[in-house]
PALUM-971508 format. One record per atom (N, C-alpha, C): residue in one letter; atom name; x, y, z. Coordinates in steps of 0.02 Angstrom, whole numbers. Layout:
% PALUM-971508
['A' 'CA' [X Y Z]]
...
% end
This chain:
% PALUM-971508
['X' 'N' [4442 -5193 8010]]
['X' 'CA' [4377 -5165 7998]]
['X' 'C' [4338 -5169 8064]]
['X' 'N' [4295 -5112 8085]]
['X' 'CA' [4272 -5080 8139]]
['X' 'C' [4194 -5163 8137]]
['X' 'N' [4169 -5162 8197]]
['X' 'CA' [4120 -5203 8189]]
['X' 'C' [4049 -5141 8132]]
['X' 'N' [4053 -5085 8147]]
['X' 'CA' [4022 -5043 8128]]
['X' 'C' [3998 -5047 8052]]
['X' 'N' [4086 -5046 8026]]
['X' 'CA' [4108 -5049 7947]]
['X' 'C' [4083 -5115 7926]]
['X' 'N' [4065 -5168 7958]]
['X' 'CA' [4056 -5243 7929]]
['X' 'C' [3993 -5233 7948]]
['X' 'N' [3945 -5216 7976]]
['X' 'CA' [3879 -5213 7981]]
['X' 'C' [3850 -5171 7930]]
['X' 'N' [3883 -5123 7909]]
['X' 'CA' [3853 -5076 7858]]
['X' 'C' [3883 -5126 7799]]
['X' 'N' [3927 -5143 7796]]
['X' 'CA' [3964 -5181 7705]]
['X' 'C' [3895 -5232 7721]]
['X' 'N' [3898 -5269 7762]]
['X' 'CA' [3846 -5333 7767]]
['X' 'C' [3784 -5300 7748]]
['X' 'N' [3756 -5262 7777]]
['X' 'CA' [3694 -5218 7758]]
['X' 'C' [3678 -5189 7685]]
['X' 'N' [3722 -5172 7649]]
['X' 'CA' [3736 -5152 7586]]
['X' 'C' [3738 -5219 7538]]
['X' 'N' [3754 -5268 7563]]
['X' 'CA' [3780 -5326 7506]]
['X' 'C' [3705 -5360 7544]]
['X' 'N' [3667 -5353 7577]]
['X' 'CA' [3599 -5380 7598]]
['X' 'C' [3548 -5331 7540]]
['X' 'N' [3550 -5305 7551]]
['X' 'CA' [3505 -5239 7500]]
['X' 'C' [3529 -5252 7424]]
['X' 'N' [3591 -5265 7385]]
['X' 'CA' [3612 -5275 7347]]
['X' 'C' [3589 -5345 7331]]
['X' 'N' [3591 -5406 7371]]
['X' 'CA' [3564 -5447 7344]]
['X' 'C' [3489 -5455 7344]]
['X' 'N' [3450 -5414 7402]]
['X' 'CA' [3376 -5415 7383]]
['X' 'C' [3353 -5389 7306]]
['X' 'N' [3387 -5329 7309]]
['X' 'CA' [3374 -5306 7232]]
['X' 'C' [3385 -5345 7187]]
['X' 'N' [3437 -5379 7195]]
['X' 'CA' [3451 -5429 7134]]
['X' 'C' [3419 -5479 7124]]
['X' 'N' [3376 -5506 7186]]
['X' 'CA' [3318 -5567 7186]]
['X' 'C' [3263 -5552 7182]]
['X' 'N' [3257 -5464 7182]]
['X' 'CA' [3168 -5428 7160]]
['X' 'C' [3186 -5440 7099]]
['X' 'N' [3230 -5415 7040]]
['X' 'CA' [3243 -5412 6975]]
['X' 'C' [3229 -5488 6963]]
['X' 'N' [3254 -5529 6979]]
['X' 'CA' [3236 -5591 6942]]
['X' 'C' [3177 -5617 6952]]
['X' 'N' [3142 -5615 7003]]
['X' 'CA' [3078 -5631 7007]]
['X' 'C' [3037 -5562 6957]]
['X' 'N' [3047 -5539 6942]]
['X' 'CA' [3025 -5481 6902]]
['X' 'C' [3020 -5517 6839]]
['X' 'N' [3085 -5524 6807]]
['X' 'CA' [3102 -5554 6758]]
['X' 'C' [3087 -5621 6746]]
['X' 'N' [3063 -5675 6791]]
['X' 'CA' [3047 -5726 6790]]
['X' 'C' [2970 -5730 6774]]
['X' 'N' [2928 -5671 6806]]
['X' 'CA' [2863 -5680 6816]]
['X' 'C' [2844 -5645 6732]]
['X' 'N' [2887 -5593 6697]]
['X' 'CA' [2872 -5587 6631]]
['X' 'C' [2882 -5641 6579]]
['X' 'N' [2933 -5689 6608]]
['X' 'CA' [2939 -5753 6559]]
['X' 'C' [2887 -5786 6567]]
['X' 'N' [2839 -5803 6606]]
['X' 'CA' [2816 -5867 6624]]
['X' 'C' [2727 -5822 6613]]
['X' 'N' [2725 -5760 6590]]
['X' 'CA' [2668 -5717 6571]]
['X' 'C' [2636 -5765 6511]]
['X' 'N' [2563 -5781 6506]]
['X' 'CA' [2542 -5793 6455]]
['X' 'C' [2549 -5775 6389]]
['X' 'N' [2555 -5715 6390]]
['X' 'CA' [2570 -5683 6330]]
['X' 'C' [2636 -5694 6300]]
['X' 'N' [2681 -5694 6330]]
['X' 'CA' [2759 -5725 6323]]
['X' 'C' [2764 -5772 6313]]
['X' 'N' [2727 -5832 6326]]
['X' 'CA' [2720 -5908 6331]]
['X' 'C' [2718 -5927 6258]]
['X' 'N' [2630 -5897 6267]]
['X' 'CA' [2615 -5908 6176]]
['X' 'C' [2666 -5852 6134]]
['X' 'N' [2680 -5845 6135]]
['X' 'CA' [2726 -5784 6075]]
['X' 'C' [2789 -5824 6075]]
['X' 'N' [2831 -5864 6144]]
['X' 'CA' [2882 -5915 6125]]
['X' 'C' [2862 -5967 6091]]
['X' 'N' [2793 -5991 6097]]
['X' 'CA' [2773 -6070 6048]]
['X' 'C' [2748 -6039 5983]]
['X' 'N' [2731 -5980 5975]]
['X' 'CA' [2708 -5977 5908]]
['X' 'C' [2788 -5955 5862]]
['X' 'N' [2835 -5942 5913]]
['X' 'CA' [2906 -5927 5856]]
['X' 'C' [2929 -5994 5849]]
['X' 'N' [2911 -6045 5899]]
['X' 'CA' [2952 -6111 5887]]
['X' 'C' [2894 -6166 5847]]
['X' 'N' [2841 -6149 5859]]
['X' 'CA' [2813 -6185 5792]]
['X' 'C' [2821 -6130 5713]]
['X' 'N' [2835 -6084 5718]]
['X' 'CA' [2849 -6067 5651]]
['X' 'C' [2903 -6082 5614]]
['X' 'N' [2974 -6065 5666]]
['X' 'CA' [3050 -6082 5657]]
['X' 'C' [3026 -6157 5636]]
['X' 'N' [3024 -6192 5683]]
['X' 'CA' [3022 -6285 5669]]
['X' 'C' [2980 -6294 5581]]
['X' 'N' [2923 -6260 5573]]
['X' 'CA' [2882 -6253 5524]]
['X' 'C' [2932 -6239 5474]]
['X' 'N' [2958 -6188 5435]]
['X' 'CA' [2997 -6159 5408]]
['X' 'C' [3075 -6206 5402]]
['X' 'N' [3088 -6211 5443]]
['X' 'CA' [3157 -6295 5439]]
['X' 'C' [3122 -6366 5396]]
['X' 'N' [3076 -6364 5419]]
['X' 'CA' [3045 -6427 5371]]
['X' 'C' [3019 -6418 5321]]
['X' 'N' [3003 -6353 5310]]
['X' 'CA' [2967 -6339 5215]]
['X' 'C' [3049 -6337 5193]]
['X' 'N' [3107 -6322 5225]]
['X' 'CA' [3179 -6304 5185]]
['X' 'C' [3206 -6377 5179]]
['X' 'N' [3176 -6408 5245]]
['X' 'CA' [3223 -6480 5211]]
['X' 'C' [3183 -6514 5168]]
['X' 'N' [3121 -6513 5169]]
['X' 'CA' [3075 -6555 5093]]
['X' 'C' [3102 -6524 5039]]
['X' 'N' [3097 -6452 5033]]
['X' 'CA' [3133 -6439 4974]]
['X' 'C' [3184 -6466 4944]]
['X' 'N' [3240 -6458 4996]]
['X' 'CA' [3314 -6491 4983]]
['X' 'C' [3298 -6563 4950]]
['X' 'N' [3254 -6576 4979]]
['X' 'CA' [3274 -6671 4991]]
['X' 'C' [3212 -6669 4915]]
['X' 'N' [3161 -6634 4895]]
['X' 'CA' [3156 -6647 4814]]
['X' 'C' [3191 -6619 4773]]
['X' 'N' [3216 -6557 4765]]
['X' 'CA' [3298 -6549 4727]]
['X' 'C' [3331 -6605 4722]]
['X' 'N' [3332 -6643 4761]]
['X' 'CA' [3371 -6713 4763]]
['X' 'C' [3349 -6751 4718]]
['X' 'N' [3304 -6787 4729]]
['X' 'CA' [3257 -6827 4704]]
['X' 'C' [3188 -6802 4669]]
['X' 'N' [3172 -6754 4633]]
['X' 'CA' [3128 -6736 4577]]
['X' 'C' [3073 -6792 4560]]
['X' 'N' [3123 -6850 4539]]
['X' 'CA' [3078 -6907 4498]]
['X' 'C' [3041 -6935 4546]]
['X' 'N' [3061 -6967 4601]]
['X' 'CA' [3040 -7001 4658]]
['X' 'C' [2982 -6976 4717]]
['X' 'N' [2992 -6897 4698]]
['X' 'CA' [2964 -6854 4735]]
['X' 'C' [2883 -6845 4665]]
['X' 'N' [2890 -6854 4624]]
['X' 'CA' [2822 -6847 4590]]
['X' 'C' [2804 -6889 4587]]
['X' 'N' [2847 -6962 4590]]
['X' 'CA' [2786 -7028 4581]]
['X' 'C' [2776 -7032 4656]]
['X' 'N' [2805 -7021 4694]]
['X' 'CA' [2759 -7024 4762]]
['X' 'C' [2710 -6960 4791]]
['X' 'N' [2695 -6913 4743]]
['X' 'CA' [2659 -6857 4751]]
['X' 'C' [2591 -6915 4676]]
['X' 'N' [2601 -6909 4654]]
['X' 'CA' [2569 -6953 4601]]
['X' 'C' [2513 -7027 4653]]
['X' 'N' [2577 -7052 4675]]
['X' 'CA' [2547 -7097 4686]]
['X' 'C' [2490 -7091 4758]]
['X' 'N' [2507 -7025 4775]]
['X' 'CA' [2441 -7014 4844]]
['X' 'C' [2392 -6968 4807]]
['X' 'N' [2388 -6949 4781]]
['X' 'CA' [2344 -6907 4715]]
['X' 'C' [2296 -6973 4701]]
['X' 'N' [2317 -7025 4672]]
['X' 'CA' [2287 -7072 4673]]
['X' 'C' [2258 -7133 4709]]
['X' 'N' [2298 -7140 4768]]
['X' 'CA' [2256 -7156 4815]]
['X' 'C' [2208 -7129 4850]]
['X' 'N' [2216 -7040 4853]]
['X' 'CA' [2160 -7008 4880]]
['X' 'C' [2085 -6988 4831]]
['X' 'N' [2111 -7003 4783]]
['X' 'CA' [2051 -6997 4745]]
['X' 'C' [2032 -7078 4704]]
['X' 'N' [2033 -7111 4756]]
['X' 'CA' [2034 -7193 4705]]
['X' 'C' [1952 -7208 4689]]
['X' 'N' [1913 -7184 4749]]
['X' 'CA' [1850 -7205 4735]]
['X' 'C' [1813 -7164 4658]]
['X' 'N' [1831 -7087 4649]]
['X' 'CA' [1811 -7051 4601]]
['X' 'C' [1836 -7099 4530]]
['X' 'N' [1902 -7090 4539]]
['X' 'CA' [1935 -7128 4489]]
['X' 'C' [1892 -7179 4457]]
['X' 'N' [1883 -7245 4501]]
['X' 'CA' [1851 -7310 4496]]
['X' 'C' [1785 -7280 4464]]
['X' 'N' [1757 -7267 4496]]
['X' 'CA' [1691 -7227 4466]]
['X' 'C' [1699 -7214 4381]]
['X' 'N' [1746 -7182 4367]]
['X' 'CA' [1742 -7151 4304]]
['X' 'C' [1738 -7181 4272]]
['X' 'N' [1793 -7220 4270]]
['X' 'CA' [1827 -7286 4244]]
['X' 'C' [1770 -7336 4240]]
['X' 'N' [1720 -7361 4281]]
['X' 'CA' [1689 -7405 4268]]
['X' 'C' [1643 -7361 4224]]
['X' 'N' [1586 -7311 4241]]
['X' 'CA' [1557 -7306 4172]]
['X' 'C' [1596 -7277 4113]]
['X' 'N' [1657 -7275 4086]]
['X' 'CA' [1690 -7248 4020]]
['X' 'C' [1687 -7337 3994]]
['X' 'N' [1696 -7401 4056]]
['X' 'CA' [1691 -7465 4030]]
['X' 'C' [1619 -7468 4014]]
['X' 'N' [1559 -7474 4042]]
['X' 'CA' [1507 -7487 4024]]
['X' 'C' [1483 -7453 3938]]
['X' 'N' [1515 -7375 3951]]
['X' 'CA' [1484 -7360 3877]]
['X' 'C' [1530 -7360 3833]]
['X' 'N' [1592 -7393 3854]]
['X' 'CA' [1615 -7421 3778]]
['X' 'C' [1588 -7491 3762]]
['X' 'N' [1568 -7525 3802]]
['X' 'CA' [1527 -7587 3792]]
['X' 'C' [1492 -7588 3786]]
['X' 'N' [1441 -7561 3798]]
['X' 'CA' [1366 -7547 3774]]
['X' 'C' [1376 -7522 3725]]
['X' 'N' [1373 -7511 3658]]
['X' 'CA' [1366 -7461 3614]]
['X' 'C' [1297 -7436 3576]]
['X' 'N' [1239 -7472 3620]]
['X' 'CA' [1195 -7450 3588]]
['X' 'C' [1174 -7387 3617]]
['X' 'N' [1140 -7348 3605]]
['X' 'CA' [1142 -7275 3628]]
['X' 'C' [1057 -7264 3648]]
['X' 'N' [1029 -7318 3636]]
['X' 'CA' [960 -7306 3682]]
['X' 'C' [973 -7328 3746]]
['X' 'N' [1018 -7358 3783]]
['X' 'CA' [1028 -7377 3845]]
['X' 'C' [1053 -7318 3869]]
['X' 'N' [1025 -7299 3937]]
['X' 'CA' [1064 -7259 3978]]
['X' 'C' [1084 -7280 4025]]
['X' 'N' [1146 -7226 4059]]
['X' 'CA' [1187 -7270 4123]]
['X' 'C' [1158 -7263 4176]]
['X' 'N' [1089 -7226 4189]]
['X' 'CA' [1045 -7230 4254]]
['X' 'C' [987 -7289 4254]]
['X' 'N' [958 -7286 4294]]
['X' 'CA' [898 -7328 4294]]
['X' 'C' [834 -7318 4265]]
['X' 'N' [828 -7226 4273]]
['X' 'CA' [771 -7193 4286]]
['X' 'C' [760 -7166 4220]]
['X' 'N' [798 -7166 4160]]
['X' 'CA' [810 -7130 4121]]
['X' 'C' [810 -7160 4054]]
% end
């Protein structure tokens, strides 16, 4: 090969790889685009989202019973103060039974 012929192949495989390192910086700078960014975290918090509503499912198919007394039992811890409440005046006016007393002060 002529020095001629290796300056032009060299010249060609120079141009060939510039193009090939414009394309990826091309392609790099659309990945790393805001808009691309959020549109990859909103598919991977949905995917991840969507895997964990399928494995709770699975895993109460499993366990039914276990899965309502511990749905039960935060039902009732989150509502303990209402609860208590009730519960104490349904005690007062079954104990009181006289019916001129009321359960306010004002009244």
């Amino acid at each position: 090969m002529s020095r001629e012929q290796a300056y032009r192949a060299a010249t060609e495989q120079a141009l060939a790889l510039r193009t090939q390192a414009l394309t990826s910086l091309a392609d790099a700078r659309a990945r790393i685009a805001p808009a691309r960014l959020k549109a990859d975290a909103e598919a991977k918090v949905t995917a991840t989202a969507l895997d964990g509503i399928a494995y709770v499912g699975a895993k109460v198919q499993q366990r039914p019973v276990a899965t309502g007394a511990a749905a039960t039992g935060l039902v009732l811890f989150l509502f303990r103060r209402p609860l208590t409440a009730l519960f104490g005046r349904l005690y007062v006016r079954l104990r009181d039974r006289k019916t001129e007393n009321s359960e306010i002060d004002d009244g």
